[in-house]
ZADO-1210 file (C-alpha; in nm, 4 decimals, padded with zeros to 6 digits):
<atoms>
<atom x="00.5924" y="00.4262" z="00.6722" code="UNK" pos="1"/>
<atom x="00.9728" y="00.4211" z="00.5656" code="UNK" pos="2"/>
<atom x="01.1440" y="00.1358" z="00.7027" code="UNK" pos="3"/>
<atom x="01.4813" y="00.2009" z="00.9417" code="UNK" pos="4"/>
<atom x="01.7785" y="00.0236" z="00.8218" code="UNK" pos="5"/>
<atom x="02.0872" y="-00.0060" z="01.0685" code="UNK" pos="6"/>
<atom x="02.3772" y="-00.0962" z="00.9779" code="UNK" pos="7"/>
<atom x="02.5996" y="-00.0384" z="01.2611" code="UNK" pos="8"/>
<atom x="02.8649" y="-00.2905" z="01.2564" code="UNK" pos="9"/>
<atom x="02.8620" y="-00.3209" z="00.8772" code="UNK" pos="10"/>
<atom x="03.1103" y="-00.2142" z="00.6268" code="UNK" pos="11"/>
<atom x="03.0116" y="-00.1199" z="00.2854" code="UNK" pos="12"/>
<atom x="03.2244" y="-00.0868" z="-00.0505" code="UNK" pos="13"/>
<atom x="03.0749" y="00.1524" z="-00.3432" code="UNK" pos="14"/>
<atom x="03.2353" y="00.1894" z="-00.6438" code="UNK" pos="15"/>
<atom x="03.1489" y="00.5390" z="-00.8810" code="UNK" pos="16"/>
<atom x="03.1335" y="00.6634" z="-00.5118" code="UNK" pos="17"/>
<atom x="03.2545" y="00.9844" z="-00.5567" code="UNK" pos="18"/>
<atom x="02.9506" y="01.1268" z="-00.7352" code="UNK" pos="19"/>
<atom x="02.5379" y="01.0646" z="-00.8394" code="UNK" pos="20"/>
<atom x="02.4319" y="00.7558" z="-00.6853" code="UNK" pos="21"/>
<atom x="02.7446" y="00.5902" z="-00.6082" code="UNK" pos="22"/>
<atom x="02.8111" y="00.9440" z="-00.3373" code="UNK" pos="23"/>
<atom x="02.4449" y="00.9562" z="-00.2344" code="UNK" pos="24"/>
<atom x="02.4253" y="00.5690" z="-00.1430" code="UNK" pos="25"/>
<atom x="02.7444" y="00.6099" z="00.0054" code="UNK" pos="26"/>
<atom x="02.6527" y="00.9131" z="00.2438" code="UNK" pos="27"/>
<atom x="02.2891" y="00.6843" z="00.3119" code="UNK" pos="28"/>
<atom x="02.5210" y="00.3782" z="00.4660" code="UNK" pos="29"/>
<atom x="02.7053" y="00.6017" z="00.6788" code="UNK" pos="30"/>
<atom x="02.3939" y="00.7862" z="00.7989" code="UNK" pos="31"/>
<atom x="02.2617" y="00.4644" z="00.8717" code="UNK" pos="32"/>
<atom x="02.5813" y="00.2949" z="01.1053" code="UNK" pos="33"/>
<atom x="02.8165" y="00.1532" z="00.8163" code="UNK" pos="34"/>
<atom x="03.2013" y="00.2259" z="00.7479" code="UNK" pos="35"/>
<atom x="03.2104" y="00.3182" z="00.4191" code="UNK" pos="36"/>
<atom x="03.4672" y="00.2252" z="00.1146" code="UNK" pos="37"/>
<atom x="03.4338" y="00.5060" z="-00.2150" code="UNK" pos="38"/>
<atom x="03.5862" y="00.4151" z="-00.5108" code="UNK" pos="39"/>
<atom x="03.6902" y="00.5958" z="-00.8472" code="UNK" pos="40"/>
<atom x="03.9293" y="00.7352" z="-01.0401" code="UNK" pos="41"/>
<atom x="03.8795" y="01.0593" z="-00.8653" code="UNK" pos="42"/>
<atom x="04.0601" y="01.1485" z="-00.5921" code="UNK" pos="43"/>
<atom x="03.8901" y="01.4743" z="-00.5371" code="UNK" pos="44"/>
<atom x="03.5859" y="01.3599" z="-00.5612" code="UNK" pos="45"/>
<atom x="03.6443" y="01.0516" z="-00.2774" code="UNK" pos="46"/>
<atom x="03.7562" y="01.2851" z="-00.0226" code="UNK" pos="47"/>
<atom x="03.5099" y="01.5254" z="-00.0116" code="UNK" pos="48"/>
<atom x="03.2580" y="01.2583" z="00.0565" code="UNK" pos="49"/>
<atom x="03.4745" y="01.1094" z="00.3128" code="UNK" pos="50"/>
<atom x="03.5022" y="01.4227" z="00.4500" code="UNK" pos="51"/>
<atom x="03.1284" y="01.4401" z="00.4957" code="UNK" pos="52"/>
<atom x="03.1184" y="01.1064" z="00.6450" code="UNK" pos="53"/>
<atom x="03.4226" y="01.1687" z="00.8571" code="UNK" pos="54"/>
<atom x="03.7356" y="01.0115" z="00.8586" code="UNK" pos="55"/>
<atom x="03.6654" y="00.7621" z="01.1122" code="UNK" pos="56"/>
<atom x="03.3821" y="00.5877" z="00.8728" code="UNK" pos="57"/>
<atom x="03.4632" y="00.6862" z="00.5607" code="UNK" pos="58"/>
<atom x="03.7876" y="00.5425" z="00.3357" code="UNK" pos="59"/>
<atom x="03.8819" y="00.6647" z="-00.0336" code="UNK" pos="60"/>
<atom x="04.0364" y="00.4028" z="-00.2495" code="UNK" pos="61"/>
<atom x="04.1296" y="00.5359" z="-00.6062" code="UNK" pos="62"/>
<atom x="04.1479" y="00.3166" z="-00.8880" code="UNK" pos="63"/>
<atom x="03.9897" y="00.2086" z="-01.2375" code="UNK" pos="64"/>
<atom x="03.7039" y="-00.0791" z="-01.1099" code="UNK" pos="65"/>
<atom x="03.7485" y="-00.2711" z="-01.4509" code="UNK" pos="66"/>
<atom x="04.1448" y="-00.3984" z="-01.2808" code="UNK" pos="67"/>
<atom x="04.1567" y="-00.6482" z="-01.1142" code="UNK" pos="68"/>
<atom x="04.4066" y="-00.5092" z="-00.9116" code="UNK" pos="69"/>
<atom x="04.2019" y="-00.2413" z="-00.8153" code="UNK" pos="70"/>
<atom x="03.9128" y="-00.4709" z="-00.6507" code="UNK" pos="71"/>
<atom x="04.2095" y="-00.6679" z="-00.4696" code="UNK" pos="72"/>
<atom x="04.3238" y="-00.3305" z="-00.3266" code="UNK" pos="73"/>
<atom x="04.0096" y="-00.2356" z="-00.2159" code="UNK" pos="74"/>
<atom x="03.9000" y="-00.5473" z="-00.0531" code="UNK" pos="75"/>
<atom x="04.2256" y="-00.5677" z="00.1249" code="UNK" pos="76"/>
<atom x="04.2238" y="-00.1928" z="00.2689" code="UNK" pos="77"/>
<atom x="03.8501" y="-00.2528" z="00.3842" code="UNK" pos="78"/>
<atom x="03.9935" y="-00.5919" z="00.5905" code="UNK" pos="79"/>
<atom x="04.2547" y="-00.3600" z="00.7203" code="UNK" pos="80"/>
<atom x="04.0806" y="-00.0420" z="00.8284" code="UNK" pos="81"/>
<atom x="03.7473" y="-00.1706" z="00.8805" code="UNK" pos="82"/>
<atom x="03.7592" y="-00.5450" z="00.9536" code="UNK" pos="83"/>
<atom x="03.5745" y="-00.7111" z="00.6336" code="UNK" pos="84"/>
<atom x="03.3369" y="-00.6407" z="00.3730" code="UNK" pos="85"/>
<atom x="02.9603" y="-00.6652" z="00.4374" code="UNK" pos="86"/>
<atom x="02.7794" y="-00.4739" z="00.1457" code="UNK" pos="87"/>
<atom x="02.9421" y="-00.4131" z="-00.2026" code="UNK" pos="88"/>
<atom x="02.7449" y="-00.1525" z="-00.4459" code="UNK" pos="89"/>
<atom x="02.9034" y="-00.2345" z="-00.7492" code="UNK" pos="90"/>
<atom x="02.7195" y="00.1180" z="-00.9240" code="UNK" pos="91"/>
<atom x="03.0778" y="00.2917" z="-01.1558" code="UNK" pos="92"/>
<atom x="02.9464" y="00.2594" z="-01.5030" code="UNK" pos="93"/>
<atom x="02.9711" y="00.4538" z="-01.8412" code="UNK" pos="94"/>
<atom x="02.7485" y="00.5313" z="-02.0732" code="UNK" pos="95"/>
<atom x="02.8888" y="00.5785" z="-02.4230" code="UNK" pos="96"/>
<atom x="03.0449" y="00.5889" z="-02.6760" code="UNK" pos="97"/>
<atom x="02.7320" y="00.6243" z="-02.8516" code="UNK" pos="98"/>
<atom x="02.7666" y="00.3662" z="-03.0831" code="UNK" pos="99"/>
<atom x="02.5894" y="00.1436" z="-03.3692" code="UNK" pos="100"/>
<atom x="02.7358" y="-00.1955" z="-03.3319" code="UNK" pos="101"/>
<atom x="02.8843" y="-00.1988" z="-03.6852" code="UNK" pos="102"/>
<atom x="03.0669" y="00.1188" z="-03.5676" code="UNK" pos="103"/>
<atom x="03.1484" y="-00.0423" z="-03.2401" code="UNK" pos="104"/>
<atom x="03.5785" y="-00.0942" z="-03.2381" code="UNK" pos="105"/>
<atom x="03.7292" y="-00.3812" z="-03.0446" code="UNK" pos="106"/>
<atom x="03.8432" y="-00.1166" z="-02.8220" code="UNK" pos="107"/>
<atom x="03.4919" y="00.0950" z="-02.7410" code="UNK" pos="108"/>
<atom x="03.3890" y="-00.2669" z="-02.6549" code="UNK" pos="109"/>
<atom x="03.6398" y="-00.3778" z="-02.4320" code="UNK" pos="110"/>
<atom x="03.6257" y="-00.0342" z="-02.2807" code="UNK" pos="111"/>
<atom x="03.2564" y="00.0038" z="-02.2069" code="UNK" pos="112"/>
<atom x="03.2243" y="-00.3875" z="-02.1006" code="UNK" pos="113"/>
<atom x="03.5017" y="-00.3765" z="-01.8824" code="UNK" pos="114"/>
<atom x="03.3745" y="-00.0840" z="-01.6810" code="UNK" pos="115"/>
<atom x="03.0236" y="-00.2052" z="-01.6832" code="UNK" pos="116"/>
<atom x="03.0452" y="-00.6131" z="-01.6546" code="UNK" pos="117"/>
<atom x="03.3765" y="-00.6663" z="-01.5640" code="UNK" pos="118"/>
<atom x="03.4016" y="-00.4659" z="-01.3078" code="UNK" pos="119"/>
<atom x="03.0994" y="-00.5963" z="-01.0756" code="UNK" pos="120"/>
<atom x="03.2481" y="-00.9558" z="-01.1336" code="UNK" pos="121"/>
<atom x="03.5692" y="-00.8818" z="-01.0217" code="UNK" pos="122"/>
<atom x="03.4090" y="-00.6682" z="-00.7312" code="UNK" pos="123"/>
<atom x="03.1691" y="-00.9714" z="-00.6467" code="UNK" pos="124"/>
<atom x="03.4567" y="-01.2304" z="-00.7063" code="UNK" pos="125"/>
<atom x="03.7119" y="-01.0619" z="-00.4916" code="UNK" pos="126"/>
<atom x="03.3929" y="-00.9616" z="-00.2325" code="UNK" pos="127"/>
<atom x="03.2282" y="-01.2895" z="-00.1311" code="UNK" pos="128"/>
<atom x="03.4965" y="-01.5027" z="00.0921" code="UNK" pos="129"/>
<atom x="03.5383" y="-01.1622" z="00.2774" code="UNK" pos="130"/>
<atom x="03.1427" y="-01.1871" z="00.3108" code="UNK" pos="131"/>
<atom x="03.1586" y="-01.5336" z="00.3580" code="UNK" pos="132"/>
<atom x="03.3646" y="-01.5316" z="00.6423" code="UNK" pos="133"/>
<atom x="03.0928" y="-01.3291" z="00.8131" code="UNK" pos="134"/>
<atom x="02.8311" y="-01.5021" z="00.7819" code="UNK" pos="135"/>
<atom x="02.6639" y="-01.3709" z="00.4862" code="UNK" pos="136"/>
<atom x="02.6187" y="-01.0140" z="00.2966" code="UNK" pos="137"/>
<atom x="02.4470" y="-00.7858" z="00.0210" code="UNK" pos="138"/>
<atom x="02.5538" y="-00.7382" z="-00.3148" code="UNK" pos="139"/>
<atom x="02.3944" y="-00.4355" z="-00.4979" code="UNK" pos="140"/>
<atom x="02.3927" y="-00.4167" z="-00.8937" code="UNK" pos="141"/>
<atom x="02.3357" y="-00.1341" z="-01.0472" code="UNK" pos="142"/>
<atom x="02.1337" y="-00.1799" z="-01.3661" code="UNK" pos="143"/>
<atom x="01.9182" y="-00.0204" z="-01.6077" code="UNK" pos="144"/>
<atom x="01.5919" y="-00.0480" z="-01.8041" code="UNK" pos="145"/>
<atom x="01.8295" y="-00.0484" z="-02.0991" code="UNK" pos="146"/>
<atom x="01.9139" y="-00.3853" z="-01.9858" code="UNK" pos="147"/>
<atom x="01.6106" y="-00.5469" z="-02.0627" code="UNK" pos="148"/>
<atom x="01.5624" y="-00.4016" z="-02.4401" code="UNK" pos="149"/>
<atom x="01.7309" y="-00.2812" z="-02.7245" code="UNK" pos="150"/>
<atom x="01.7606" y="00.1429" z="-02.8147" code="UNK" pos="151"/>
<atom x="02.0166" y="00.2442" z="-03.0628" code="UNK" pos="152"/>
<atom x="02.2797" y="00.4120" z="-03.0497" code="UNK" pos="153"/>
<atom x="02.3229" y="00.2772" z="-02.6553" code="UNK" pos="154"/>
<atom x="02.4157" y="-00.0441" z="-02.7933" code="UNK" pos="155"/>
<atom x="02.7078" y="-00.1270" z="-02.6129" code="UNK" pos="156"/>
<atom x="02.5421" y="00.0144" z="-02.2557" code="UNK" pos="157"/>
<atom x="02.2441" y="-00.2518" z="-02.3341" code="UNK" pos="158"/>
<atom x="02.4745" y="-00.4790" z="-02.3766" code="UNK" pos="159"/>
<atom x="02.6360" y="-00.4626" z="-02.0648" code="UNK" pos="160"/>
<atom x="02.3458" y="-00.3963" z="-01.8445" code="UNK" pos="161"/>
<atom x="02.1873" y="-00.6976" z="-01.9752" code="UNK" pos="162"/>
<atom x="02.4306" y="-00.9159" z="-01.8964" code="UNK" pos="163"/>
<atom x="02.5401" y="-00.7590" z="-01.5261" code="UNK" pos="164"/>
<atom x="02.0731" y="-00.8715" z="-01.5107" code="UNK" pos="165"/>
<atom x="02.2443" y="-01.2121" z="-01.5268" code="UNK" pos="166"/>
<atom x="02.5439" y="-01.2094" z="-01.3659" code="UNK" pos="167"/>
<atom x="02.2787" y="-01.0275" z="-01.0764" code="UNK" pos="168"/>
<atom x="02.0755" y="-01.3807" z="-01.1184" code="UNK" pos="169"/>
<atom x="02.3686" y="-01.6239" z="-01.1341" code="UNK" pos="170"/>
<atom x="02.5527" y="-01.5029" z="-00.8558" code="UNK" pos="171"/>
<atom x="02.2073" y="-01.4942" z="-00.6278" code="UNK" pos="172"/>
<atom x="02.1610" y="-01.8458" z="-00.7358" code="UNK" pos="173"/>
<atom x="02.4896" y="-01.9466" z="-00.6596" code="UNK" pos="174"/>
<atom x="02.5653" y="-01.7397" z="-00.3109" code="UNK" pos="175"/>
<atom x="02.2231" y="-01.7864" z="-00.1963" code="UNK" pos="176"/>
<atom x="02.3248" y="-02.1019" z="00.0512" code="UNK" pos="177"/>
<atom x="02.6192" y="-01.8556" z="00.1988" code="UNK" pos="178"/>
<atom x="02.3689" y="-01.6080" z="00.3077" code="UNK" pos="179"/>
<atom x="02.4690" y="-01.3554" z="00.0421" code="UNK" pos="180"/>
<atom x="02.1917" y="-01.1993" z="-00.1253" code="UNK" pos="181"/>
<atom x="02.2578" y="-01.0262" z="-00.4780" code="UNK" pos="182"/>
<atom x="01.9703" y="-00.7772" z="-00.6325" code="UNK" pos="183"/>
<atom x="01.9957" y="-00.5135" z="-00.9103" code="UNK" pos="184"/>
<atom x="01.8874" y="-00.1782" z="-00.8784" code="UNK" pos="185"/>
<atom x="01.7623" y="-00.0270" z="-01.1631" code="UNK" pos="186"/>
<atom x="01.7416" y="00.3721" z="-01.0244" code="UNK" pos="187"/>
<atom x="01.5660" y="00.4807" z="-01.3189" code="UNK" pos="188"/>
<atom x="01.6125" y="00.8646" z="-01.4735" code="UNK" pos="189"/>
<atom x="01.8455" y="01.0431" z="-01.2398" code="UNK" pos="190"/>
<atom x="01.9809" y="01.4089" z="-01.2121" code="UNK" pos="191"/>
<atom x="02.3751" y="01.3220" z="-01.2659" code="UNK" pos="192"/>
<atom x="02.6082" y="01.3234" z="-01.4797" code="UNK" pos="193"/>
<atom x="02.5080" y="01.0655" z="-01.6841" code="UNK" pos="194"/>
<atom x="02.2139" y="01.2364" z="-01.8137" code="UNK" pos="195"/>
<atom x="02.4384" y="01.5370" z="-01.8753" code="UNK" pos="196"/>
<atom x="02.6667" y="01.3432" z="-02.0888" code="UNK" pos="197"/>
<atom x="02.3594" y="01.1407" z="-02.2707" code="UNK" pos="198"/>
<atom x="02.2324" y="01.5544" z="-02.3536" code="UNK" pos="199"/>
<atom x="02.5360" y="01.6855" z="-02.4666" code="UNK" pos="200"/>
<atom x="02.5421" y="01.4096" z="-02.7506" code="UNK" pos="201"/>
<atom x="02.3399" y="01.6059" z="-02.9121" code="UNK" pos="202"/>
<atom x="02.0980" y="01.5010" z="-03.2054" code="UNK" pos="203"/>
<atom x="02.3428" y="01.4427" z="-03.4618" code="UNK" pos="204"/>
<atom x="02.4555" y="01.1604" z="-03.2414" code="UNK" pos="205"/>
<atom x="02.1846" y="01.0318" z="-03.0689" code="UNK" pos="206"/>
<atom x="01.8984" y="01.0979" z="-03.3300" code="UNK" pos="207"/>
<atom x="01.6499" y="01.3716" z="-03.2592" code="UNK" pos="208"/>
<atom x="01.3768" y="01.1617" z="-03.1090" code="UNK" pos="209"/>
<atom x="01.6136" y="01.0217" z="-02.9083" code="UNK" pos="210"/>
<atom x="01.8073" y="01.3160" z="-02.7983" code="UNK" pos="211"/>
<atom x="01.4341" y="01.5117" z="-02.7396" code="UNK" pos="212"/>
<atom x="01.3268" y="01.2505" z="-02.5336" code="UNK" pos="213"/>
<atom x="01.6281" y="01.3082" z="-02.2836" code="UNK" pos="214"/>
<atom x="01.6572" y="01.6357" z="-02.3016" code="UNK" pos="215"/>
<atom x="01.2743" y="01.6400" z="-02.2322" code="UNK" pos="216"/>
<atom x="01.3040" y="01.4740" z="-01.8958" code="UNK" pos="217"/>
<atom x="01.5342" y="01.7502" z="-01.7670" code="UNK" pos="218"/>
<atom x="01.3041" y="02.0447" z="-01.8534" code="UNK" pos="219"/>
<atom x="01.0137" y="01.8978" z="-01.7504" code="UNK" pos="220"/>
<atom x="01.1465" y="01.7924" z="-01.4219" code="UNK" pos="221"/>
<atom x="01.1106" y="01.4406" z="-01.4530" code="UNK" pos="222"/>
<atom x="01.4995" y="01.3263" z="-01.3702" code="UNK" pos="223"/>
<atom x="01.5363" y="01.1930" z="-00.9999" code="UNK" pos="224"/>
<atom x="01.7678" y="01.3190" z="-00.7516" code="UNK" pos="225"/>
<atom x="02.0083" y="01.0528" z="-00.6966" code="UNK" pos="226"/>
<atom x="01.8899" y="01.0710" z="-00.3047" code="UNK" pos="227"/>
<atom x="01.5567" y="00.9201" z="-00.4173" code="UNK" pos="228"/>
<atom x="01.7558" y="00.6416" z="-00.5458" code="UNK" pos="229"/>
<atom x="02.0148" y="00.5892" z="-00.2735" code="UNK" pos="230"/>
<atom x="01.6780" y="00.5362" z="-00.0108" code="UNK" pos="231"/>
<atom x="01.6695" y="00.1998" z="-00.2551" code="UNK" pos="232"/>
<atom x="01.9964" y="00.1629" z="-00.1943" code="UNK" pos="233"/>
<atom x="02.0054" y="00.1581" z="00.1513" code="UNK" pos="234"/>
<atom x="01.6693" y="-00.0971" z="00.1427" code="UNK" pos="235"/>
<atom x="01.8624" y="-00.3084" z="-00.0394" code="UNK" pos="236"/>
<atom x="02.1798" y="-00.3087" z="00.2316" code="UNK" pos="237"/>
<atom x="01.9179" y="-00.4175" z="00.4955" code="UNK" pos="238"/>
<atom x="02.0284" y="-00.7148" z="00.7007" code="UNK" pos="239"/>
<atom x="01.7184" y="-00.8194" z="00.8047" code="UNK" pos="240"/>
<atom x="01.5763" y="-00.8940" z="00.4192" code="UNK" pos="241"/>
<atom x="01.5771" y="-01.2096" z="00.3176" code="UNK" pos="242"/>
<atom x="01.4811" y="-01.2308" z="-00.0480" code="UNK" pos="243"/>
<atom x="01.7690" y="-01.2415" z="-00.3295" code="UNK" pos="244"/>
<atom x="01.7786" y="-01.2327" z="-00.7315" code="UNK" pos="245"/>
<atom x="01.5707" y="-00.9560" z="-00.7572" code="UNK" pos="246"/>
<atom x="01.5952" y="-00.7042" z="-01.0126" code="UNK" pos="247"/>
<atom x="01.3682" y="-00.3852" z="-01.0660" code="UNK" pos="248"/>
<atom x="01.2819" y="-00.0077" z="-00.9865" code="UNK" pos="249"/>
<atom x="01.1108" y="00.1346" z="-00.6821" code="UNK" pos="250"/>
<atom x="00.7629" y="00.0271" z="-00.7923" code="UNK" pos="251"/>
<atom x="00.8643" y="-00.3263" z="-00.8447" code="UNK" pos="252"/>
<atom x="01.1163" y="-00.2998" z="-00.4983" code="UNK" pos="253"/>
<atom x="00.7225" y="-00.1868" z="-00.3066" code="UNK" pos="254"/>
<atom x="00.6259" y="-00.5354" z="-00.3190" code="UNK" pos="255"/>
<atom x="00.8788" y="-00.6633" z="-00.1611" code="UNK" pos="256"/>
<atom x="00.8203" y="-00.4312" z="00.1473" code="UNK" pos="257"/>
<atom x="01.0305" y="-00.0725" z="-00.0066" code="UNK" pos="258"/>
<atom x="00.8783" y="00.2758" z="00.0761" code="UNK" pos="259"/>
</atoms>
């Protein structure tokens, strides 16, 4: 039996909100009682799923989540509209370039780690005295299985994923005395963009096995919806869990009392 999360009273930030996961998850919090912060660069985007939340819960904030000044922003117009920050999804990410290392520049690796690493710390950072000063909170990092090995040419992506795995760990370590649990959701192969982008890459780029193997998940209907993954999501935002430092799939999330 699925397990009913409430979070009336709460007040969630997701960044990459505007589409895939980050929109799903968002849309799943507001079904379930939370105000809702969406972030991105895409204004468009943000507003449509605001209006689907309704203005009353739902609050678009655009802005490039690897500034610092954006985080600040969006922290402070959550403590003004909403009252404080319970839950922060930290899920905007990019993929590419498609890359091997020796090919990487200084600036396709200050891009992609910026988005993908930077961009939860300076969430998290600018998140937890808000979260503090409420008595606790839920910090939801959205990883990969390309975080815990190595497949060329997603070097960079790797890269970053593994290292938001330990910033997921270090900051659960750290914030557990707070009552601030931090978990990683790995959401596995999802119908989005992101696959769309890894496709059009073509072979030349991504090497045929590797470019099959993706474009084999979408015609055999093996890529998620992202609403599959957002019901993790939305486990994960539960007040009432207790555990922390976590880091997995659905399969390893079903121990721990997901369904």
């Amino acid at each position: 039996m699925r397990r009913q999360v409430h979070l009336a009273g709460k007040v969630a930030v997701v960044t990459g909100g505007g589409r895939g996961l980050g929109r799903a998850s968002a849309l799943a919090f507001a079904a379930a009682g939370a105000k809702v912060v969406v972030v991105s660069r895409t204004k468009d985007e943000l507003e449509e799923v605001v209006r689907i939340m309704g203005d009353d819960n739902g609050l678009a904030v655009t802005g490039d989540v690897s500034e610092e000044t954006t985080a600040i922003r969006v922290m402070e117009a959550a403590v003004e509209r909403f009252g404080g920050v319970d839950i922060l999804m930290n899920n905007a990410a990019m993929v590419g370039p498609f890359l091997r290392m020796e090919e990487v520049s200084t600036a396709d690796w200050n891009t992609a780690l910026s988005v993908d690493l930077m961009g939860p710390f300076l969430f998290a950072r600018t998140a937890v005295p808000l979260m503090r000063r409420r008595g606790g909170g839920a910090i939801i990092n959205v990883t990969s299985g390309l975080g815990s090995y190595a497949r060329s040419p997603f070097g960079l992506y790797c890269i970053a994923k593994g290292g938001l795995n330990q910033l997921t760990r270090i900051l659960a370590l750290e914030l557990e005395g707070d009552g601030i649990r931090v978990n990683g959701l790995n959401p596995g192969v999802m119908d989005t963009e992101m696959q769309t982008e890894i496709r059009a890459a073509g072979p030349q780029t991504l090497g045929s096995g590797t470019w099959q193997t993706f474009k084999g998940y979408k015609e055999k209907g093996q890529l998620k919806p992202a609403e599959e993954s957002a019901r993790l999501a939305l486990f994960l935002a539960d007040p009432a869990l207790s555990f922390t430092g976590e880091i997995g799939d659905a399969d390893h999330y079903a121990s721990l009392g997901f369904a």
